[in-house]
Backbone as ProteinMPNN parsed JSONL, in Angstrom:
{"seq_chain_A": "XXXXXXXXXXXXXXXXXXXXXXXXXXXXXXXXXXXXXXXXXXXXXXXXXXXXXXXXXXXXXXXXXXXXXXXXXXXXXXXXXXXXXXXXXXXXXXXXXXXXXXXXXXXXXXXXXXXXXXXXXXXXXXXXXXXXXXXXXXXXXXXXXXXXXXXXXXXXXXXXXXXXXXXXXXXXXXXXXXXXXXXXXXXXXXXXXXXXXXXXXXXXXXXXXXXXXXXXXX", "coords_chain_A": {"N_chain_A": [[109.901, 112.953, 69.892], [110.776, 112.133, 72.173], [112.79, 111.661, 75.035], [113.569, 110.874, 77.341], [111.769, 109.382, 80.719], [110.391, 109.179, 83.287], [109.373, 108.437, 86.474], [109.411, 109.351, 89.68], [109.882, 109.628, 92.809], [109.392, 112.325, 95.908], [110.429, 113.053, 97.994], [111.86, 114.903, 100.923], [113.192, 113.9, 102.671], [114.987, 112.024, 101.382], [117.168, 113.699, 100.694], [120.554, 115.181, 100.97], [121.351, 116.859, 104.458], [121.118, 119.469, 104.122], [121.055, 121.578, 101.016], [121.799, 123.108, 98.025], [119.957, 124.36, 95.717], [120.942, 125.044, 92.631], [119.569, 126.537, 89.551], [118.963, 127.415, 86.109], [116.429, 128.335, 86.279], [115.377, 128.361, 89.229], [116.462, 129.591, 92.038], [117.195, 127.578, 95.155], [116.766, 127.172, 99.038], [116.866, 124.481, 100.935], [116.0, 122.292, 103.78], [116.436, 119.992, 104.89], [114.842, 117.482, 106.825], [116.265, 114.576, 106.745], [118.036, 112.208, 108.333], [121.252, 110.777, 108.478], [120.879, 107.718, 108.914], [118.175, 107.885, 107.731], [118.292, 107.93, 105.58], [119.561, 106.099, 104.736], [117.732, 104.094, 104.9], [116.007, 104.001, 102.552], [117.732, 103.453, 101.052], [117.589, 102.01, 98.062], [115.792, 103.517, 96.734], [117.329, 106.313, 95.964], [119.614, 105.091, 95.27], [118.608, 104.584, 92.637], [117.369, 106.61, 91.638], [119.621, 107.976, 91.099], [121.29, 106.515, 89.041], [119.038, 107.049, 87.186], [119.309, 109.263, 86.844], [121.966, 109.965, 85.277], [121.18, 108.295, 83.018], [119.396, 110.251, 82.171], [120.995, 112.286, 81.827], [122.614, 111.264, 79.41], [120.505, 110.927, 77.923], [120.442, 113.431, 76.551], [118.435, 115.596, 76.537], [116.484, 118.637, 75.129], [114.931, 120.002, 77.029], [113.347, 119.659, 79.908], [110.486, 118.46, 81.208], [108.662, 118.495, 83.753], [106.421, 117.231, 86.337], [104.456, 117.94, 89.397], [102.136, 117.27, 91.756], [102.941, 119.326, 94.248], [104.61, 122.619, 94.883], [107.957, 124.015, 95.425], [109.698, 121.117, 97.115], [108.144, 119.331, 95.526], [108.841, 119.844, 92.956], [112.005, 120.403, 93.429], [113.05, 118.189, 94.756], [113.17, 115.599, 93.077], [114.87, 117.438, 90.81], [117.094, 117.191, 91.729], [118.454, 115.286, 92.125], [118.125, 113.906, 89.213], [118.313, 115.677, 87.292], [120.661, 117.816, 88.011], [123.009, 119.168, 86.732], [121.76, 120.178, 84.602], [121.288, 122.691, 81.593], [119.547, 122.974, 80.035], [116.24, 124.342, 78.509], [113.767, 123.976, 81.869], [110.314, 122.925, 82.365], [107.996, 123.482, 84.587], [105.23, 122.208, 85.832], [101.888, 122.504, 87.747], [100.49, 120.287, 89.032], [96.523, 119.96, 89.767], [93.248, 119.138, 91.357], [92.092, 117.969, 89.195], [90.278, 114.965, 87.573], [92.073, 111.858, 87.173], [92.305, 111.313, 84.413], [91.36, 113.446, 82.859], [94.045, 114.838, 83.224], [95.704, 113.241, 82.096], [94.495, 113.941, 78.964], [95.198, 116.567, 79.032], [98.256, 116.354, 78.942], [98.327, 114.831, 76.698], [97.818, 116.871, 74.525], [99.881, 118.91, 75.57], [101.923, 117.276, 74.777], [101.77, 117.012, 71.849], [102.168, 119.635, 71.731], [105.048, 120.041, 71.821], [106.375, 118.997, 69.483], [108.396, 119.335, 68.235], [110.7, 119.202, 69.897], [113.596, 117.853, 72.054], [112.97, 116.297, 74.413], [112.887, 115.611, 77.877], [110.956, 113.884, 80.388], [109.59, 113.763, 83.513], [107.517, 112.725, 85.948], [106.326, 113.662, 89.055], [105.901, 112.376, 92.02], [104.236, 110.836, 95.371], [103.613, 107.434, 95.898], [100.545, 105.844, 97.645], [100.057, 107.565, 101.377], [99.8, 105.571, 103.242], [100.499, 103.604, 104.689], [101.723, 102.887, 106.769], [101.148, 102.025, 110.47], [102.758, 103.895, 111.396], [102.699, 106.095, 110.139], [102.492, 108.728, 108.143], [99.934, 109.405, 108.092], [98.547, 107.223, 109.427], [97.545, 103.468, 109.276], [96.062, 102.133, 106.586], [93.938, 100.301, 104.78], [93.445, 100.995, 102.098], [95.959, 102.135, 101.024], [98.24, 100.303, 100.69], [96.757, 98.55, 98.506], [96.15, 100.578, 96.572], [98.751, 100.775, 95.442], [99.569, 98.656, 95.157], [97.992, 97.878, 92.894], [98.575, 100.211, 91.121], [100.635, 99.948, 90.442], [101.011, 97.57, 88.817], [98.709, 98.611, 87.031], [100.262, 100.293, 85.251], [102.332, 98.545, 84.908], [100.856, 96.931, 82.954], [100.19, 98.922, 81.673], [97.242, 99.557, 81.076], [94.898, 102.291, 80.706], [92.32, 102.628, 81.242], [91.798, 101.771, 83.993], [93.687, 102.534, 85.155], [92.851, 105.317, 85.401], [90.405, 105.196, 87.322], [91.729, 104.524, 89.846], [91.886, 106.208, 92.214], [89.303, 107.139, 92.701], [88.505, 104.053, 93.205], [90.286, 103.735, 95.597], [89.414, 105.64, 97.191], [90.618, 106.919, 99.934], [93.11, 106.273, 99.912], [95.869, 108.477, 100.059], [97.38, 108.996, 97.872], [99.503, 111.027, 96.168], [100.436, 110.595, 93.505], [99.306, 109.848, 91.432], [97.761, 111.253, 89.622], [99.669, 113.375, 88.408], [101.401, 111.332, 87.249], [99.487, 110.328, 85.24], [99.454, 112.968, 83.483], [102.189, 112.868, 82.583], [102.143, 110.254, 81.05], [100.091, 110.903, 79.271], [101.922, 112.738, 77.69], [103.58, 111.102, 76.319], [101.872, 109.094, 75.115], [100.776, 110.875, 72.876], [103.297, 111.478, 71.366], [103.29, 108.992, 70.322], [105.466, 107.811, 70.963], [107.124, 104.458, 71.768], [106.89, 102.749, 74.196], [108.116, 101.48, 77.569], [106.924, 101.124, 80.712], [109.365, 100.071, 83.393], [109.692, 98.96, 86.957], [111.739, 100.332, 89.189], [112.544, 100.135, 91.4], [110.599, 100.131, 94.465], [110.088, 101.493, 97.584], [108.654, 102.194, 101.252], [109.648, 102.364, 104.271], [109.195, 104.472, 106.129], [105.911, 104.584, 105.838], [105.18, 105.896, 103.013], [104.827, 105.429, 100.296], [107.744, 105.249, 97.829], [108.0, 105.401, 94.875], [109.622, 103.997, 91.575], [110.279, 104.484, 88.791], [111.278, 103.787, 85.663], [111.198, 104.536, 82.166], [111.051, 102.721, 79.371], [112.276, 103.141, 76.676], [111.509, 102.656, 73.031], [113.888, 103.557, 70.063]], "CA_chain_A": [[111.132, 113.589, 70.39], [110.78, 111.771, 73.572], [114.506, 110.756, 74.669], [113.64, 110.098, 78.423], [110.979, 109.822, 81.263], [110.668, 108.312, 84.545], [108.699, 108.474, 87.797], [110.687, 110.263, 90.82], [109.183, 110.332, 94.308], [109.448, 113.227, 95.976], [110.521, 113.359, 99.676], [112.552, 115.771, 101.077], [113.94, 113.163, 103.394], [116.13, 111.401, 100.562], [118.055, 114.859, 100.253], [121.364, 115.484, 102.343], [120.539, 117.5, 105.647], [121.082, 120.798, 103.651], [121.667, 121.263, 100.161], [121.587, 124.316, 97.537], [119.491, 124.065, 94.171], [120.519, 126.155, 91.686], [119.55, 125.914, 87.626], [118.028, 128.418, 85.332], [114.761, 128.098, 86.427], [115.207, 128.791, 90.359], [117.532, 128.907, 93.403], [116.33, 128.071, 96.386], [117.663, 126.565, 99.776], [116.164, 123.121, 101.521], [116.273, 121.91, 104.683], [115.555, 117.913, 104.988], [114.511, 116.672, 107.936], [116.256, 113.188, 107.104], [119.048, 111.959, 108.654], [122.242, 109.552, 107.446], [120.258, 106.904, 109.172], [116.696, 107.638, 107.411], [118.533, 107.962, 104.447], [119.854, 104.176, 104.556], [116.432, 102.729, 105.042], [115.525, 104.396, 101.186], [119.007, 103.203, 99.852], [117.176, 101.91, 96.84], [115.336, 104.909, 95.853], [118.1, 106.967, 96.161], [120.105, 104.416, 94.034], [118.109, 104.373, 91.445], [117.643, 108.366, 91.225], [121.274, 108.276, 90.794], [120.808, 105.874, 87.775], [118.195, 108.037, 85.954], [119.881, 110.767, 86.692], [122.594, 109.335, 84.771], [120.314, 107.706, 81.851], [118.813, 111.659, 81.362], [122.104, 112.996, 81.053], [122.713, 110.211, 78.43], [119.861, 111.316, 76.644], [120.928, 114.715, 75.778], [117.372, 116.498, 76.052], [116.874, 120.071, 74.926], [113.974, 120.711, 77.481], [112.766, 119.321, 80.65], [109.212, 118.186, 81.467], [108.063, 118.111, 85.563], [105.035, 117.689, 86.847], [104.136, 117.251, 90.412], [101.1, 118.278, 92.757], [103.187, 120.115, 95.034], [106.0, 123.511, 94.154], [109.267, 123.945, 96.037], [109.844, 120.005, 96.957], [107.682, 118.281, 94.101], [110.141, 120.128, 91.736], [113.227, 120.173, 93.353], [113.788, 116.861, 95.133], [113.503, 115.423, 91.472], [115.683, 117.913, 89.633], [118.524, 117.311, 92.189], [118.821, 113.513, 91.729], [118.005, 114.094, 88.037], [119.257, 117.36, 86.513], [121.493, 118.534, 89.272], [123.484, 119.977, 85.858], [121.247, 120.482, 83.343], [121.747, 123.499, 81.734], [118.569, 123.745, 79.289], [114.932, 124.627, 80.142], [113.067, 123.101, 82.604], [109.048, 123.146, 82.15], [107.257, 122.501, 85.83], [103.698, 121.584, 85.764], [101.797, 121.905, 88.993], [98.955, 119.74, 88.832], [95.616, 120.254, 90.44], [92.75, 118.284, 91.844], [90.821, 117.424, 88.753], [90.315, 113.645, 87.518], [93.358, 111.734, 86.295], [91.733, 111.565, 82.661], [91.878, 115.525, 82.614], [95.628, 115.57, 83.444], [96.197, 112.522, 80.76], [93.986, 114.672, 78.076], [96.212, 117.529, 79.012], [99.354, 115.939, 78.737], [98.756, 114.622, 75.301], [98.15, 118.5, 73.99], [101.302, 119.397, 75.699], [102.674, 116.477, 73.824], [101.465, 117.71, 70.288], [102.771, 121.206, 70.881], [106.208, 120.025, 72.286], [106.849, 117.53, 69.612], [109.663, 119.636, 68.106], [111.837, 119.488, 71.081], [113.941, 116.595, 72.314], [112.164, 116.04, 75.94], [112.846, 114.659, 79.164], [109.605, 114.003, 81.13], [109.389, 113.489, 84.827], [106.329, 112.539, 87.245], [106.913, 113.861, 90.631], [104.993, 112.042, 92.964], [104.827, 109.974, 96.282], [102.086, 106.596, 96.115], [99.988, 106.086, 99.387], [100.823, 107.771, 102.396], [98.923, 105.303, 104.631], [100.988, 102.263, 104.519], [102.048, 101.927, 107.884], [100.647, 102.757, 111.188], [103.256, 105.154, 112.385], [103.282, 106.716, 108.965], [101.704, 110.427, 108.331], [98.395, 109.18, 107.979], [98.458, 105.942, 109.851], [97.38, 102.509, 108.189], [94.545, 102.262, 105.919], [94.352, 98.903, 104.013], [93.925, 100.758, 100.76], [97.164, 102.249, 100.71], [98.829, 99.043, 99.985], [95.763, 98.068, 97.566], [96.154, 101.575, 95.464], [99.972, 100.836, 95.109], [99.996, 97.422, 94.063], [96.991, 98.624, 91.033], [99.125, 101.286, 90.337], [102.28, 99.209, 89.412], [100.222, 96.329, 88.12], [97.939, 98.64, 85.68], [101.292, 100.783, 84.801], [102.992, 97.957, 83.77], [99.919, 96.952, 81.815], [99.132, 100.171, 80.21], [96.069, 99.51, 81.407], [94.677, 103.563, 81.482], [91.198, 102.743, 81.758], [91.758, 101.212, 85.536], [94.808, 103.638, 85.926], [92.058, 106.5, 85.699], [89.829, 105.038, 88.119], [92.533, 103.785, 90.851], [91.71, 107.672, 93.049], [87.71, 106.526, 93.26], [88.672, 102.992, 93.865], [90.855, 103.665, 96.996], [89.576, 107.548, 97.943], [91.547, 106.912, 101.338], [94.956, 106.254, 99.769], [95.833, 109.131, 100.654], [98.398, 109.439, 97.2], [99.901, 112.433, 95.439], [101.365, 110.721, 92.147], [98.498, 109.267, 90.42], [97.58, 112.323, 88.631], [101.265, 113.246, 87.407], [101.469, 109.735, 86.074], [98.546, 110.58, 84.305], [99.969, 113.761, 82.673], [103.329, 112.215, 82.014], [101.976, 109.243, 80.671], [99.542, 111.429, 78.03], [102.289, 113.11, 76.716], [104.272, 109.743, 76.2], [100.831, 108.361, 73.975], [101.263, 111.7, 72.589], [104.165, 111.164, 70.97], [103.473, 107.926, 69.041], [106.998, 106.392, 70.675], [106.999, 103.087, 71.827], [107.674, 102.337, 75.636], [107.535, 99.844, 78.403], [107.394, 100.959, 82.074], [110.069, 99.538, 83.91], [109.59, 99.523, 88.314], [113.484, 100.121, 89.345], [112.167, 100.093, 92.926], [109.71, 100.823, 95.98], [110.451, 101.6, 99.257], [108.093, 102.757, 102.154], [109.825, 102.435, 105.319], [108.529, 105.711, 106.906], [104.884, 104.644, 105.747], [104.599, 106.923, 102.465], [105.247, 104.736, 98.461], [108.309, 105.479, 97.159], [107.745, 104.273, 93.371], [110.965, 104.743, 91.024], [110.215, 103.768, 87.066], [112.196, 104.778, 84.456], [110.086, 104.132, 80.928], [112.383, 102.181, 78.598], [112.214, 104.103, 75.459], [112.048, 102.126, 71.326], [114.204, 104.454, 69.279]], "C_chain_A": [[111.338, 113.37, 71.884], [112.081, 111.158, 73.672], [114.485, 110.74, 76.221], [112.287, 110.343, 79.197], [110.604, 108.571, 82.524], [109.498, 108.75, 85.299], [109.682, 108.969, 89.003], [109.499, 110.339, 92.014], [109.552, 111.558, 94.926], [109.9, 114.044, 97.151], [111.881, 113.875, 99.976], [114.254, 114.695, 102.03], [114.826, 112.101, 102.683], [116.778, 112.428, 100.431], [119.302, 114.653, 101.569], [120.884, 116.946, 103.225], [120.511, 118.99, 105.075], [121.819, 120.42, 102.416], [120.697, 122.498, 98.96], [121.284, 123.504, 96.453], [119.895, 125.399, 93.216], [120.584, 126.025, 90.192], [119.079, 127.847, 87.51], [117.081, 128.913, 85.855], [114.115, 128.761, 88.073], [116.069, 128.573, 91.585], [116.698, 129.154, 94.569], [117.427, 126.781, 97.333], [116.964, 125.53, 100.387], [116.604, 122.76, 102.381], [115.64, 120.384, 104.842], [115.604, 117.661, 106.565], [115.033, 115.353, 108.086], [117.82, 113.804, 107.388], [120.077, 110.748, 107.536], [121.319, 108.118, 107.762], [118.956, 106.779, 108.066], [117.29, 107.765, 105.859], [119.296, 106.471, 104.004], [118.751, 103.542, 104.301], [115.915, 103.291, 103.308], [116.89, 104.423, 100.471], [118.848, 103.152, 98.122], [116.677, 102.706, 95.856], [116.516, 105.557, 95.726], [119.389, 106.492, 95.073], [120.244, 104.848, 92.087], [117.441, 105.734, 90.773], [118.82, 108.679, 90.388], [121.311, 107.962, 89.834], [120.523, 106.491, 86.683], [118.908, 109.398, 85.873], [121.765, 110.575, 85.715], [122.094, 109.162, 83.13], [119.863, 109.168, 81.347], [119.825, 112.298, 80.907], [122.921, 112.312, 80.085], [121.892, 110.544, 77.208], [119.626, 112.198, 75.921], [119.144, 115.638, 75.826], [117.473, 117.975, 76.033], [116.1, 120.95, 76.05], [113.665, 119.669, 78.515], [111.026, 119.827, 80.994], [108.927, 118.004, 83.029], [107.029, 118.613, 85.615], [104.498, 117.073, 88.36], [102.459, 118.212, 91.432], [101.597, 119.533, 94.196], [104.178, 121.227, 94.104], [106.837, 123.46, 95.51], [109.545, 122.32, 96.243], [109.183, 119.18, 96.148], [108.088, 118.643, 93.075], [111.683, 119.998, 92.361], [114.102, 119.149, 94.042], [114.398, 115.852, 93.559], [114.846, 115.76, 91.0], [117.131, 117.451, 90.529], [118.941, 116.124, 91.918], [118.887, 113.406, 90.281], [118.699, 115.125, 86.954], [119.95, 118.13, 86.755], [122.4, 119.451, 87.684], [123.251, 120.209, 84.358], [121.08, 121.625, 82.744], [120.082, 124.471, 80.525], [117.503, 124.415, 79.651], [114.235, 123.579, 80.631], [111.512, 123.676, 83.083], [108.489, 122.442, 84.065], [105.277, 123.364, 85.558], [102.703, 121.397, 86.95], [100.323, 121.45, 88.884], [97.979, 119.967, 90.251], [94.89, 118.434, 91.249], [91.853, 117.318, 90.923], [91.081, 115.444, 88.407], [91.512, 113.496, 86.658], [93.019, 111.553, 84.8], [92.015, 112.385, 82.254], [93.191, 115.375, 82.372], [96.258, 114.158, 81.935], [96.022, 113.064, 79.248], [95.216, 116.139, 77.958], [97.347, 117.533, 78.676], [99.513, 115.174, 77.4], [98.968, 116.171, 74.77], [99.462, 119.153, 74.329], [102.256, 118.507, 74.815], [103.098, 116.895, 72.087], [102.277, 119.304, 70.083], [104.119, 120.872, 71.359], [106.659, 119.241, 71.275], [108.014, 118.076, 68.854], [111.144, 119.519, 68.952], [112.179, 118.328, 71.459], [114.053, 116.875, 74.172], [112.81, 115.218, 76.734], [111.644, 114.995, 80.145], [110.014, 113.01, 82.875], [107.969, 113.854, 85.356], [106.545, 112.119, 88.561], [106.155, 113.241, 91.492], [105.159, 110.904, 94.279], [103.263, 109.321, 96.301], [101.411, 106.709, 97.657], [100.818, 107.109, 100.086], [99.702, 107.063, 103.864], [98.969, 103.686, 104.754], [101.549, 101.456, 105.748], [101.459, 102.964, 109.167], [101.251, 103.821, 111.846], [103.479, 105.974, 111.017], [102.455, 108.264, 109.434], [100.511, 110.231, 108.367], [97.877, 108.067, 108.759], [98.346, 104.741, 108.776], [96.16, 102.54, 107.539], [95.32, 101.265, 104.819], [94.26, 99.501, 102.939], [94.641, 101.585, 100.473], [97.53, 101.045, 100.166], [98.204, 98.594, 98.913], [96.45, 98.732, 96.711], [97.685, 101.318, 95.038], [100.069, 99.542, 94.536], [99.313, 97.802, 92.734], [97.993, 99.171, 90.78], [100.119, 100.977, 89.822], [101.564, 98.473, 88.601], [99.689, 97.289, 86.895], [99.296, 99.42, 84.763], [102.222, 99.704, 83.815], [102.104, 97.341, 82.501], [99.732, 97.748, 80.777], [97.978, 99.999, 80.134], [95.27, 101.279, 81.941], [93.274, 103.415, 81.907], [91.058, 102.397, 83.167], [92.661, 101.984, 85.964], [93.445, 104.848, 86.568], [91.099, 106.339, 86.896], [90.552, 104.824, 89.539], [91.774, 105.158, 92.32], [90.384, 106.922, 93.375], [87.543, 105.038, 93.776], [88.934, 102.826, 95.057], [91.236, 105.245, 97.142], [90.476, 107.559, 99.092], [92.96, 106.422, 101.285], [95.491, 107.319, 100.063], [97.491, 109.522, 99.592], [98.465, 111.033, 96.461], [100.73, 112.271, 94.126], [100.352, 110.313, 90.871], [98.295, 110.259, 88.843], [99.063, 112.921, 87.491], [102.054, 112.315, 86.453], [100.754, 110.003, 85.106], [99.501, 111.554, 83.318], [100.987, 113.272, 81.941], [102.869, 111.234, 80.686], [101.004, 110.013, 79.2], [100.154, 112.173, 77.353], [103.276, 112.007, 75.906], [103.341, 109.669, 74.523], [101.048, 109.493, 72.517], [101.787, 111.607, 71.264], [104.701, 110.092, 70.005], [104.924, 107.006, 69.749], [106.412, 105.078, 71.477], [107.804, 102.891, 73.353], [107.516, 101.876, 76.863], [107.744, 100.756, 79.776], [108.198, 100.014, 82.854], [110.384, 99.743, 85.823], [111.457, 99.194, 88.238], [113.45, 99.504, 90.724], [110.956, 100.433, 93.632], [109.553, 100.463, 96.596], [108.864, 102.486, 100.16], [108.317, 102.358, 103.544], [109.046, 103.35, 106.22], [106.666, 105.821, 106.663], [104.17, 105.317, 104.075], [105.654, 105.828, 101.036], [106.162, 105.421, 97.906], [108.75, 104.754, 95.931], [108.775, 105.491, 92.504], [110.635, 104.133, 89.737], [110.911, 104.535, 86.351], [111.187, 103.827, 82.692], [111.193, 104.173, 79.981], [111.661, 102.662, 77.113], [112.554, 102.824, 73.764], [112.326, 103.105, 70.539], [114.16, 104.319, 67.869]], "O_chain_A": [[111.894, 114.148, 72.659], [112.553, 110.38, 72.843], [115.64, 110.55, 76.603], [111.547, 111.222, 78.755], [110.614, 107.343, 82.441], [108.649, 109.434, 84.728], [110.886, 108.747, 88.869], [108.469, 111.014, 92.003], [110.373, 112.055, 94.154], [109.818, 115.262, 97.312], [112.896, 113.431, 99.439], [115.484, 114.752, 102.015], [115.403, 111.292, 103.409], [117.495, 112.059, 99.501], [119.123, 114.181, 102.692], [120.226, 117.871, 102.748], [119.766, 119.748, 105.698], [122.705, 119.572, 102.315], [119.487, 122.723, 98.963], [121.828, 122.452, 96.118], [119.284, 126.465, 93.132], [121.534, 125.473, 89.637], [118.958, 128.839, 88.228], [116.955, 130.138, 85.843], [113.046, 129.34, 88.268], [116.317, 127.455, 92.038], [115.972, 130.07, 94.954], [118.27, 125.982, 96.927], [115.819, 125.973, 100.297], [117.829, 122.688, 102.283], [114.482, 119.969, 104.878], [116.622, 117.73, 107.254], [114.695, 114.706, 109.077], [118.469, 114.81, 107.102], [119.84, 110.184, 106.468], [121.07, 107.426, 106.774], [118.725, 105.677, 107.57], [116.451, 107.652, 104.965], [119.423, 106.044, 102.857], [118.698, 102.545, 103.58], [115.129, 102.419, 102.938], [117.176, 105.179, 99.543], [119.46, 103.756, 97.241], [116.899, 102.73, 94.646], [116.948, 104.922, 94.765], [119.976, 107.242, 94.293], [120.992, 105.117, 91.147], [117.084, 105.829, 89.6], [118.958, 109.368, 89.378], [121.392, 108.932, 89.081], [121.152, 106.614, 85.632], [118.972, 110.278, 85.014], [122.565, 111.499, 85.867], [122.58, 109.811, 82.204], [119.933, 109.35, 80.132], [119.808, 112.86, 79.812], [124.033, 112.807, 79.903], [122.213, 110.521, 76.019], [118.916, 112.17, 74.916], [118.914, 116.343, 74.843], [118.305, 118.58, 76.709], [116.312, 122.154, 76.198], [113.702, 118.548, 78.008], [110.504, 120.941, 81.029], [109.137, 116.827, 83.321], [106.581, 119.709, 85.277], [104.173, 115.891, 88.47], [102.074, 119.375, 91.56], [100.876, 120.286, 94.85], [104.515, 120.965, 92.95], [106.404, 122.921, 96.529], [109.699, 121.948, 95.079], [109.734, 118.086, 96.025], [107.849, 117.953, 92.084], [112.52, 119.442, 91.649], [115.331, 119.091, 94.038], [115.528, 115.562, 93.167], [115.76, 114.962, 90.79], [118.194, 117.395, 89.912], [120.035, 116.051, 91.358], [119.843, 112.711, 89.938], [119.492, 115.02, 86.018], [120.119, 119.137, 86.066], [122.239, 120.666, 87.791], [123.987, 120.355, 83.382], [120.329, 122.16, 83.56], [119.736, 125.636, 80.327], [117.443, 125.029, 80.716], [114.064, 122.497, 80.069], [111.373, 124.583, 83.904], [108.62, 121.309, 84.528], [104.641, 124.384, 85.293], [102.545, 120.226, 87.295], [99.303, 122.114, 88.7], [98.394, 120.102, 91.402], [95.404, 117.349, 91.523], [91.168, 116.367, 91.3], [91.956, 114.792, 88.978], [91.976, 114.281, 85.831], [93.971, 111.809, 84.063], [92.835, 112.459, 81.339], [93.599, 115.771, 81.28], [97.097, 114.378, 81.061], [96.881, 112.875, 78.386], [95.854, 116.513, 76.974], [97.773, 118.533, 78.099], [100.635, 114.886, 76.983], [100.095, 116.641, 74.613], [100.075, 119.845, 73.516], [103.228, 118.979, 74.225], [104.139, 117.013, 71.441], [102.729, 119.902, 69.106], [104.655, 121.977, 71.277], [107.511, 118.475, 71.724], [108.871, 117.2, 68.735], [112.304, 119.726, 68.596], [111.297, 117.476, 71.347], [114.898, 117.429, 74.875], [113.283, 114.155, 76.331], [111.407, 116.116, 80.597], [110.558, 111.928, 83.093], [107.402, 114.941, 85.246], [106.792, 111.039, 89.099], [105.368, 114.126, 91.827], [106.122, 110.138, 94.241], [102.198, 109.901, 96.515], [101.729, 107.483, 98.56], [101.914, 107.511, 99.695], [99.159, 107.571, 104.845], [98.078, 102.843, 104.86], [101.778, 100.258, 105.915], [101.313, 104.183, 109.08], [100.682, 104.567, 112.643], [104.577, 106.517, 110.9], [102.032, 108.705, 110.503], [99.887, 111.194, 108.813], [96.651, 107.954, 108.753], [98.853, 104.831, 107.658], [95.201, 103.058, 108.111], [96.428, 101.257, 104.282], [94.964, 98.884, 102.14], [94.237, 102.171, 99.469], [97.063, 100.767, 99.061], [98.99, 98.119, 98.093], [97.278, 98.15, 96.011], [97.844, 101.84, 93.934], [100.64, 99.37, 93.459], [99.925, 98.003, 91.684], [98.62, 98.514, 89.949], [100.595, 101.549, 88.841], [101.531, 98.888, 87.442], [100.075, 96.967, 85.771], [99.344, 99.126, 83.569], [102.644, 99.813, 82.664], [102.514, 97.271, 81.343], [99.356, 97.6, 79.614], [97.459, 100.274, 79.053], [95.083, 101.56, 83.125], [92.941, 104.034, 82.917], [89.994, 102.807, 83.63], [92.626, 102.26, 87.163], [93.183, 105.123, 87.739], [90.936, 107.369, 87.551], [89.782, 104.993, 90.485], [91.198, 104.688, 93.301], [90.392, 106.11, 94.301], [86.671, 104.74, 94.593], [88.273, 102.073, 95.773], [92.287, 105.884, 97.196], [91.228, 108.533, 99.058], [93.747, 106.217, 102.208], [95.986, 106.865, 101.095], [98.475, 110.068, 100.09], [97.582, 111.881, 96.33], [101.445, 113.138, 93.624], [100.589, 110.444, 89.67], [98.538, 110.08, 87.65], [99.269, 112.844, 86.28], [102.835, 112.4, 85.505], [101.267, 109.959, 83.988], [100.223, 111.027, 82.472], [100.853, 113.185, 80.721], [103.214, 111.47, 79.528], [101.313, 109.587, 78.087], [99.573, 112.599, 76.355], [103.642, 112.312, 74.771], [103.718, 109.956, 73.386], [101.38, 109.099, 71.399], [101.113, 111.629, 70.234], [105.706, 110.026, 69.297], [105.363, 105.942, 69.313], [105.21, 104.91, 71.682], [109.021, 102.894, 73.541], [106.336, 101.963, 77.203], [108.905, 101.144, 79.906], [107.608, 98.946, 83.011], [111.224, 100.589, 86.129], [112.147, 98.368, 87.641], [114.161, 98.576, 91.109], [110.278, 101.267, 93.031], [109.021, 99.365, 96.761], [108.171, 103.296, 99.544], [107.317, 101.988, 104.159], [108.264, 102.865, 107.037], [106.046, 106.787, 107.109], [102.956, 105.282, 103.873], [106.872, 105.651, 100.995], [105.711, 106.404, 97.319], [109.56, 103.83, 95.858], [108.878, 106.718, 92.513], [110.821, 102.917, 89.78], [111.099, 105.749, 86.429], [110.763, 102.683, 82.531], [111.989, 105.081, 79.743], [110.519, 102.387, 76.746], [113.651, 102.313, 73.539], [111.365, 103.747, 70.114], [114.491, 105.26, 67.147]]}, "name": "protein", "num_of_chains": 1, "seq": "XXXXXXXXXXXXXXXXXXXXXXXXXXXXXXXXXXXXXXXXXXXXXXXXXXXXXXXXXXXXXXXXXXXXXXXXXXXXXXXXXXXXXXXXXXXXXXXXXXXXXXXXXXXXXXXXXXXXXXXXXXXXXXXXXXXXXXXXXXXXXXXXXXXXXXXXXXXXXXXXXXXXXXXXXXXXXXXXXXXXXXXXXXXXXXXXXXXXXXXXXXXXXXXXXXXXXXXXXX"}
């Protein structure tokens, strides 16, 4: 009963300079730090939000799926590009620290007990943050490493090297790996049939903005 599911980065700084959330689920108010300028240099993400957010309200789901490691912006940068008028419920998920295996194991069981419901799944997350030297973290060569793996084994379906990518490059310094994970175990879950597709990624400001939308066999 999977009828959509994507990848969504998570940065406050793709939002306009103020901007009200309100659903079911929670109103709250946001202040972005980006400008019209910093919001040009992530045209593409921002694009391609627009897109999915498009493609979900295409796919009619009865229930939203989010899962990100942070609350207030790792749920509602997402829902605004995505569900800005979705009117059903919306499930958020705030993942921890344990190994991405755990959160894949987890996310099948949520799979099994959700499989009545016609789903939309989102994984909130932002790759590296240590991609460039004026970034939040500075440079660290395996930022760039952990982000190429992480597209490369994604589009593979490669989980046994997905799960390891965190111990490979401890000093990436990401926050989506794990939410991929979850996402991605309620996907298997589910028995459907579906291809990761990268739309985009941007890191001007230093920090992986990775945009997939997971092309669905009905």
């Amino acid at each position: 009963m999977i009828s959509f599911a994507c990848i969504s980065p998570h940065p406050p700084i793709i939002l306009p300079s103020v901007y009200k959330m309100e659903s079911k689920w929670k109103k709250r108010f946001i202040s972005s730090p980006g400008s019209e300028k910093d919001r040009k240099q992530v045209k593409k993400t921002i694009e391609n939000l627009e897109l999915l957010g498009k493609k979900l309200a295409e796919a009619k789901p009865q229930s939203i799926i989010i899962a990100s490691p942070h609350p207030d912006s790792g749920f509602n940068v997402p829902l605004f590009y995505l569900a800005k008028d979705f009117k059903g419920e919306i499930k958020t998920y705030l993942i921890g620290a344990e190994e991405p295996e755990h959160y894949f194991e987890e996310g099948k069981k949520i799979g099994r007990e959700e499989s009545s419901v016609k789903l939309a799944l989102i994984a909130s997350g932002d790759t590296s943050h240590c991609l460039k030297e004026d970034g939040p973290y500075g440079f660290n060569l395996q930022g760039p490493k952990f982000d190429k793996d992480l597209i490369e084994t994604l589009k593979k379906k490669d989980f046994e090297k997905l799960f390891k990518l965190n111990n490979m490059y401890p000093e990436a310094g990401e926050c989506g790996l794990r939410p991929i994970c979850f996402i991605l175990g309620i996907l298997e879950a589910s028995n459907v049939k579906y291809q990761p597709e990268v739309l985009s990624y941007e890191y001007p400001f230093g920090v992986g903005y990775l945009v997939v939308n997971f092309k669905l066999e009905r």
